[in-house]
C-alpha positions in Angstrom: 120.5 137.8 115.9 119.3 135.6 113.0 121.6 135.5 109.9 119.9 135.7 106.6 120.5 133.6 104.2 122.0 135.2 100.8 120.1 135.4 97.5 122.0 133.2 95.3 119.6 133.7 92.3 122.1 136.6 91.1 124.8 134.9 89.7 122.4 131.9 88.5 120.6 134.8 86.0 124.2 135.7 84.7 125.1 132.3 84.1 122.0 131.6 81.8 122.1 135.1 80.2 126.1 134.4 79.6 124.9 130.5 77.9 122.5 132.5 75.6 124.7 134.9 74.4 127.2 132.6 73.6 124.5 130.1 71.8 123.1 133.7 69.8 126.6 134.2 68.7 127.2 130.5 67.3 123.6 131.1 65.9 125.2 134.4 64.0 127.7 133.2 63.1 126.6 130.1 61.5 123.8 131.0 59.8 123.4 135.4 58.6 127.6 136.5 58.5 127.7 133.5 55.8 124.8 135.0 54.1 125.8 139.0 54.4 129.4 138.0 53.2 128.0 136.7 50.0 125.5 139.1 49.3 128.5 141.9 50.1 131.0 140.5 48.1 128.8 139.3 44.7 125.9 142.2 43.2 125.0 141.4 40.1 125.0 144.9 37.7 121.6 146.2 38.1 121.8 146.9 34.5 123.5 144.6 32.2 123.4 146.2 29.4 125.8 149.3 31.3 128.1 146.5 31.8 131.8 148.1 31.3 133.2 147.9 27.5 136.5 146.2 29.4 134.9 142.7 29.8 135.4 140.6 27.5 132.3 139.3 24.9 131.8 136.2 24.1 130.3 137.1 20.7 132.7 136.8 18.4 132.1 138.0 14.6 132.9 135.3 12.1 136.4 136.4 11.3 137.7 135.9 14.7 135.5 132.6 14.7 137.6 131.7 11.8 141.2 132.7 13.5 140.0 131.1 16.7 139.0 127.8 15.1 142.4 127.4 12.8 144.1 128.2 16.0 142.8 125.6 17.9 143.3 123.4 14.9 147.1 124.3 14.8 147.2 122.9 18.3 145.6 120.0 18.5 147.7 118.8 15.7 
């Protein structure tokens, strides 16, 4: 009887699918979870206008200029 020799391409294939998985995952993780975290976590308003009335507004009206400026005065001094 002769023996045959095994196939030993199997675990070969693995191997090399295994190395590009792991090389596709550095790959991901490098370069688009950076990219979807910052698009998730800043959207600009689509309208700014509809902004909400609790932010603050840097357009002041010339009476608060006034307090603001003698304010600041005070505490330089």
């Amino acid at each position: 009887m002769a023996k045959r020799r095994k196939n030993r391409r199997g675990p070969g294939i693995l191997v090399l699918i295994a190395l590009a998985v792991l090389i596709a995952g550095f790959i991901v993780r490098r370069t688009l979870i950076p990219q979807a975290i910052h698009y998730l976590a800043y959207r600009q308003p689509d309208n700014p206008s509809l902004a909400p009335a609790a932010m603050p507004s840097e357009d002041l009206s010339p009476s608060d200029r006034e307090q603001l400026d003698q304010t600041l005065k005070q505490k330089a001094h």
